[in-house]
SERO-924939 format. One record per residue (C-alpha): x, y, z; residue in three letters. Coordinates in steps of 0.05 Angstrom, whole numbers, plus 32768, in hexadecimal, padded with zeros to 4 digits. Layout:
% residues N
XYZALA...
This chain:
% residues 419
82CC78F18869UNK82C978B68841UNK829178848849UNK827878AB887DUNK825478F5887FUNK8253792C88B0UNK821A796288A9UNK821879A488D7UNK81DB79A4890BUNK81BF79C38940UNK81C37A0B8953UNK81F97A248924UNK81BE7A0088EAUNK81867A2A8913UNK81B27A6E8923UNK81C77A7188D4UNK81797A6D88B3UNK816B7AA788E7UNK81A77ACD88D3UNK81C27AC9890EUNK82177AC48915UNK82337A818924UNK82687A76894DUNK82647A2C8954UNK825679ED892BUNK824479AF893FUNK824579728910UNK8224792F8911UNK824178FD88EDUNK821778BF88CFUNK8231787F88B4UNK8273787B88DFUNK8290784F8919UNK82BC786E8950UNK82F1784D8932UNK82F7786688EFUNK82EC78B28912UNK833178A1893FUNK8350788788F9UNK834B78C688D9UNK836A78EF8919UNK83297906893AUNK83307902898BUNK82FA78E389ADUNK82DC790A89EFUNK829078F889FDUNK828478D38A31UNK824278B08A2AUNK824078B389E1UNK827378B889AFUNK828279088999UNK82D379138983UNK82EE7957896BUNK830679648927UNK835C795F892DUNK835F79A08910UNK831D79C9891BUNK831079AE895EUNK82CA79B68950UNK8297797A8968UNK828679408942UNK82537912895DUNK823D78CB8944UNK81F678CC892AUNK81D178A28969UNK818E7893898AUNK817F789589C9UNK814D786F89F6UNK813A78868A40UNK815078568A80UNK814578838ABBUNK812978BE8AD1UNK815379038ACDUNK8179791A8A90UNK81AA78E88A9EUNK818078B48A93UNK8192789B8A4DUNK81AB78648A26UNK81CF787989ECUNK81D9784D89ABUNK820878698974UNK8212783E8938UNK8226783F88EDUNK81DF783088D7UNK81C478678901UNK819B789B88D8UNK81A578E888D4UNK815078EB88D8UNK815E78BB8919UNK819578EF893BUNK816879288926UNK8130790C8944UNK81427906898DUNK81587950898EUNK812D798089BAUNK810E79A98987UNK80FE79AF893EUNK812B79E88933UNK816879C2894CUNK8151798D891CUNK816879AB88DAUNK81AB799588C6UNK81D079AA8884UNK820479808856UNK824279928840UNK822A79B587FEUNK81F579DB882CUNK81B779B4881EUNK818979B3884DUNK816979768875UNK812E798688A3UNK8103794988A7UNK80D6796B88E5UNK80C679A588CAUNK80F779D688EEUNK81007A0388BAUNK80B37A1088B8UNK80B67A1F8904UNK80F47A4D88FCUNK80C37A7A88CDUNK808E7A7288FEUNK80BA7A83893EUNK809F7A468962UNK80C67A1E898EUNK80A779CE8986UNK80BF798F8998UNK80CD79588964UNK80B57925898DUNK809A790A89CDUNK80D478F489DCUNK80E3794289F4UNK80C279318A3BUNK80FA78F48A4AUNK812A792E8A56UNK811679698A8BUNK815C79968A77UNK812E79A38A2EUNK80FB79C48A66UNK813179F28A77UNK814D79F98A36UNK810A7A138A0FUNK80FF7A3D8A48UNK81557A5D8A3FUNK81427A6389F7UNK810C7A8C89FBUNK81337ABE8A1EUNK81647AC589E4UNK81337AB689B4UNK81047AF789C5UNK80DE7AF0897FUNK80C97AA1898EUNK80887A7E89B5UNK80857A3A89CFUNK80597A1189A4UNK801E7A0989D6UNK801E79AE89CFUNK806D79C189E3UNK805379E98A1EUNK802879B68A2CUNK8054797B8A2CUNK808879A68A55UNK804D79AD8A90UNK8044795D8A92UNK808479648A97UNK808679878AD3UNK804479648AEEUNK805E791C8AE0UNK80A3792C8B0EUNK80D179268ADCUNK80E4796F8AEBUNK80FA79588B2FUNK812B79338B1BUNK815F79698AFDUNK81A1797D8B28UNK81B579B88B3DUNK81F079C18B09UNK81CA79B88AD1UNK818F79E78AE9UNK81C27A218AFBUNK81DF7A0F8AB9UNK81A97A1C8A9AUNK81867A538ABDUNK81CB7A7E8ABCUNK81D17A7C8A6FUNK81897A898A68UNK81947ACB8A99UNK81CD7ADF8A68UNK819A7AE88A2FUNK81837B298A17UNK813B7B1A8A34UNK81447AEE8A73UNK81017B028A8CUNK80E57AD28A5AUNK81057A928A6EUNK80E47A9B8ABAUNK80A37AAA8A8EUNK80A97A688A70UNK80B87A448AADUNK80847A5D8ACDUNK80517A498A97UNK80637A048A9CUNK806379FC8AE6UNK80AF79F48AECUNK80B97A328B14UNK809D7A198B49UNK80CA79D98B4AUNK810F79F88B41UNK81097A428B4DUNK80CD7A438B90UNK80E77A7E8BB1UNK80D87AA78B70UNK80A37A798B5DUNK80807A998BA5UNK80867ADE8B8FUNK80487AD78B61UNK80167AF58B6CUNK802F7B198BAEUNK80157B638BA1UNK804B7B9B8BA0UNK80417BD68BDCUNK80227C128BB9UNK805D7C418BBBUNK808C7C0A8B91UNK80497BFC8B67UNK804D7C518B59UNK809D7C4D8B4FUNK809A7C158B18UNK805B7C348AF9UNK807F7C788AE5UNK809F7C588A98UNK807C7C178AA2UNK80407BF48AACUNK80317BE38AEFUNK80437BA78B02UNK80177B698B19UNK80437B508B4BUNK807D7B408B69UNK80927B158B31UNK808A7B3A8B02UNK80B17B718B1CUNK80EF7B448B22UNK80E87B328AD9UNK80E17B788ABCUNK811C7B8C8AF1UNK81447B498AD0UNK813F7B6B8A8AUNK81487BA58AA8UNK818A7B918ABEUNK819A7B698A7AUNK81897BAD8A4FUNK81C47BCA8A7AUNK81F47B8A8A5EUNK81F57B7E8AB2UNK821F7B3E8AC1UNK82057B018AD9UNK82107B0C8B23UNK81ED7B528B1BUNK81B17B2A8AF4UNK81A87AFC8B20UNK81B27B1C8B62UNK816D7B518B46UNK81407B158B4FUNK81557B138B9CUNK813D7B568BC2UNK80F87B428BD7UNK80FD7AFB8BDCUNK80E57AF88C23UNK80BB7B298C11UNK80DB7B598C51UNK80BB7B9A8C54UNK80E37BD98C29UNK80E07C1A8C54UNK81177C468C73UNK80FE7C2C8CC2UNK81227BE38CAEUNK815C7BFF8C84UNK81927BEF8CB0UNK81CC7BC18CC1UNK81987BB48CFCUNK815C7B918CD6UNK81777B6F8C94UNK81427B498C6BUNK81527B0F8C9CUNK81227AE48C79UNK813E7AFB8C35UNK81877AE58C42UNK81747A9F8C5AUNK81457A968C13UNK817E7AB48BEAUNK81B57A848C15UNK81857A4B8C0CUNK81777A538BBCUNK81C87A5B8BB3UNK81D57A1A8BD9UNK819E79EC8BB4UNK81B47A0C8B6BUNK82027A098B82UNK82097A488B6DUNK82567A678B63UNK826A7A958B93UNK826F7ACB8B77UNK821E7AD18B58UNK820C7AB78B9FUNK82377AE88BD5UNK821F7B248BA6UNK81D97B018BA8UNK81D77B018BF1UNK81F57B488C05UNK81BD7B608BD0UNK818B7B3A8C00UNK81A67B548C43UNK81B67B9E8C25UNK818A7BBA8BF1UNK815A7BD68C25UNK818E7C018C41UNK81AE7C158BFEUNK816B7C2D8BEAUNK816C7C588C2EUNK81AC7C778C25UNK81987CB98C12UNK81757CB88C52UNK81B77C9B8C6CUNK81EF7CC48CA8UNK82337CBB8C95UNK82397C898CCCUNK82097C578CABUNK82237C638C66UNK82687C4E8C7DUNK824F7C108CA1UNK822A7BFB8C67UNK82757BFB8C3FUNK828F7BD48C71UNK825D7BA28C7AUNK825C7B998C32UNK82A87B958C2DUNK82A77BCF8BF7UNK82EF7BE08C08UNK830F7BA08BF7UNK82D67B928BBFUNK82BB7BD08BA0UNK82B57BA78B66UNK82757B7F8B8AUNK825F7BBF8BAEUNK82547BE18B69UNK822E7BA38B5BUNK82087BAB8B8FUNK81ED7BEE8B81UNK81E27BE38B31UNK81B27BB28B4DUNK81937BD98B87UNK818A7C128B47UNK81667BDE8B22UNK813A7BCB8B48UNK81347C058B6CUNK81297C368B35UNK81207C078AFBUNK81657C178AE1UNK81507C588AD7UNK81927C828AF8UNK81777CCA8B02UNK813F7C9C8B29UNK81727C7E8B5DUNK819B7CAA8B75UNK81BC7C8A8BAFUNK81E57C678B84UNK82117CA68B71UNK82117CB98BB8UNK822D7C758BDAUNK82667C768B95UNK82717CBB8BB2UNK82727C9F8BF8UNK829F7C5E8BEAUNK82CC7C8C8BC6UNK82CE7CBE8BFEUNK82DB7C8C8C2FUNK83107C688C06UNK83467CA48C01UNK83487CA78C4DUNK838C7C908C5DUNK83877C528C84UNK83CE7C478C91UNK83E17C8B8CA9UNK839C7C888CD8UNK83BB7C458CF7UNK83FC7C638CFBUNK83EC7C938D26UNK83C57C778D50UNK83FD7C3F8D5BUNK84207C848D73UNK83F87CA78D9FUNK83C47C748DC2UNK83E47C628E01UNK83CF7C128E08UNK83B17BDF8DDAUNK83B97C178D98UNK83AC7BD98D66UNK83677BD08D7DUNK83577C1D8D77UNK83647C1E8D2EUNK83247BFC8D0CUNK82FC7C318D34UNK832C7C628D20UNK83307C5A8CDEUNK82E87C558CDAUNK82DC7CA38D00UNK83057CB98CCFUNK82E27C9F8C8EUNK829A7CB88CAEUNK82BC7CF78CB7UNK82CB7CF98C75UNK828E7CE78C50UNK82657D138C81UNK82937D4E8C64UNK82877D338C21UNK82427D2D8C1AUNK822E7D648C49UNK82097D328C77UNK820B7D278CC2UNK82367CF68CE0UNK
């Protein structure tokens, strides 16, 4: 680009000196105006700052700028991107010094905070104090850990993150950008480690309470004894949910399923065959689960899978204890008919967390697959048909009951239990 030059940074700079694939490159660009980038057929699309994709690439170009804060929150920025701004300027107002290395077009390397050095180290540091003007970086360090297994956080960057948290600046993220955030970070190969993170700085308690109030909340003595069989016992509730978490992202679970494993003892309801029933859910439970979904505006789907988790693991974990009649309800309450694909959700998460993923350790999971199946090839349209043929008055209200005789029936015959 003449007059002008573009140099890859970022991630796809960071991913490549730990020989990692890139997928995606983005490119800063110093010495232009958006002007000349429109001349030459790029098409502009940032908002607050000028960034255009390449007219045949599509990949992102973005004017070298500074940036100066104006307000609190991460929106709270005045941008300024000019021809005379430097690459070591644009570099500098990035999060941390191993998204600060970008390379030129013959592959030369320009690193003026020492990012390389850090990559070797596996230390996550921030170039500047100008980290703390910007809470997302809070959640960001804390995401990148979790795909990042091998790196620390450089304890002045730990630090900084905690006055952070202290000074309120933390407070002032929204809910898109935390579940944002926190969802990519629970797609990682070791999610565990971004609540670790969180936690260390203080943050936990500011956007995550309701798991922040599981620490150091002793487990009961017969989960302490489950969990302690391939593992070391764990200290407490929290850390139960975040070996469960990896756990659950070992098994390549999907977000929904990771998510939802952090939910079953929120509340902090009692787990023992007297309260499994559809008589006495974790009451308490449900509203903490309904409550977290709402303030994160969480989608639909992670959050109704989150809350039948809530309301149903403790009979799930009962059902080998379970008549046919109770297995069946439990189908129906959960809508397993119409979405098996949620109810099978369901129990991959009761299984982790109720037998640490272990499945020769859980094995009413088998046995309500065995029920749901069961209960599923009873023929629901010749049931209603003949009751519409032989019950003398108001047959269309008979059939829900009698189609659901027939399916405990069934599943008593099946698995050899009572009804």
């Amino acid at each position: 680009m003449t007059g002008f030059k573009a140099y890859v940074v970022g991630g796809a700079v960071r991913d490549a000196l730990l020989g990692r694939s890139v997928k995606d490159r983005d490119y800063v660009v110093v010495g232009a105006s958006p002007e000349q980038m429109q001349a030459l057929g790029f098409v502009a699309v940032g908002k607050d700052f000028p960034v255009f994709l390449h007219p045949q690439t599509h990949e992102e170009y973005a004017l070298a700028r500074t940036e100066r804060k104006t307000a609190p929150g991460y929106a709270g920025f005045a941008f300024h991107a000019t021809a005379d701004v430097t690459l070591a300027q644009d570099l500098q107002r990035r999060d941390l010094t191993v998204n600060a290395i970008a390379q030129d077009e013959d592959g030369t390397l320009i690193d003026p905070y020492g990012g390389r050095a850090d990559i070797e180290e596996r230390v996550f540091r921030h170039v500047s104090p100008a980290f703390a003007e910007d809470p997302v970086r809070i959640l960001r360090v804390a995401r990148l850990t979790a795909r990042f297994v091998e790196f620390s956080v450089a304890p002045e960057t730990m630090a900084l993150m905690r006055q952070m948290v202290e000074s309120g600046e933390v407070d002032a993220l929204v809910a898109e950008r935390v579940w944002q955030e926190i969802s990519r970070g629970l797609a990682e190969d070791k999610p565990s480690r971004m609540l670790s993170v969180l936690r260390d700085c203080g943050a936990l308690a500011r956007i995550l309470p309701e798991l922040h109030e599981l620490i150091g909340v002793p487990l009961p003595e017969a989960l302490i004894e489950t969990t302690a069989i391939n593992h070391e016992k764990d200290a407490d509730y929290f850390a139960h949910a975040l070996r469960v978490l990896d756990v659950a992202a070992a098994h390549d679970l999907e977000l929904p399923t990771r998510f939802a494993v952090l939910v079953p003892h929120l509340g902090l309801a009692p787990i023992n065959t007297e309260q499994a029933s559809e008589l006495a859910p974790n009451v308490r439970g449900v509203a903490i689960v309904e409550q977290l979904c709402k303030r994160l505006r969480v989608p639909h789907e992670v959050r109704d899978l989150a809350i039948m988790v809530a309301r149903e693991h403790v009979a799930v974990k009962s059902a080998n204890t379970m008549p046919a009649a109770s297995m069946v309800k439990l189908l129906e309450r959960c809508d397993a008919f119409r979405k098996q694909a949620r109810f099978m959700a369901l129990l991959d998460v009761c299984e982790c967390v109720g037998a640490n993923g272990v499945a020769a350790d859980f094995p009413q999971k088998p046995l309500l697959q065995t029920a749901l199946s069961t209960a599923q090839a009873v023929n629901a349209g010749e049931i209603a048909a003949e009751v519409m043929r032989t019950a003398s008055e108001r047959a269309s209200d008979k059939i829900p009951d009698a189609i659901h005789a027939a399916r405990v029936q069934a599943v008593a015959q099946a698995l050899g239990s009572h009804e």
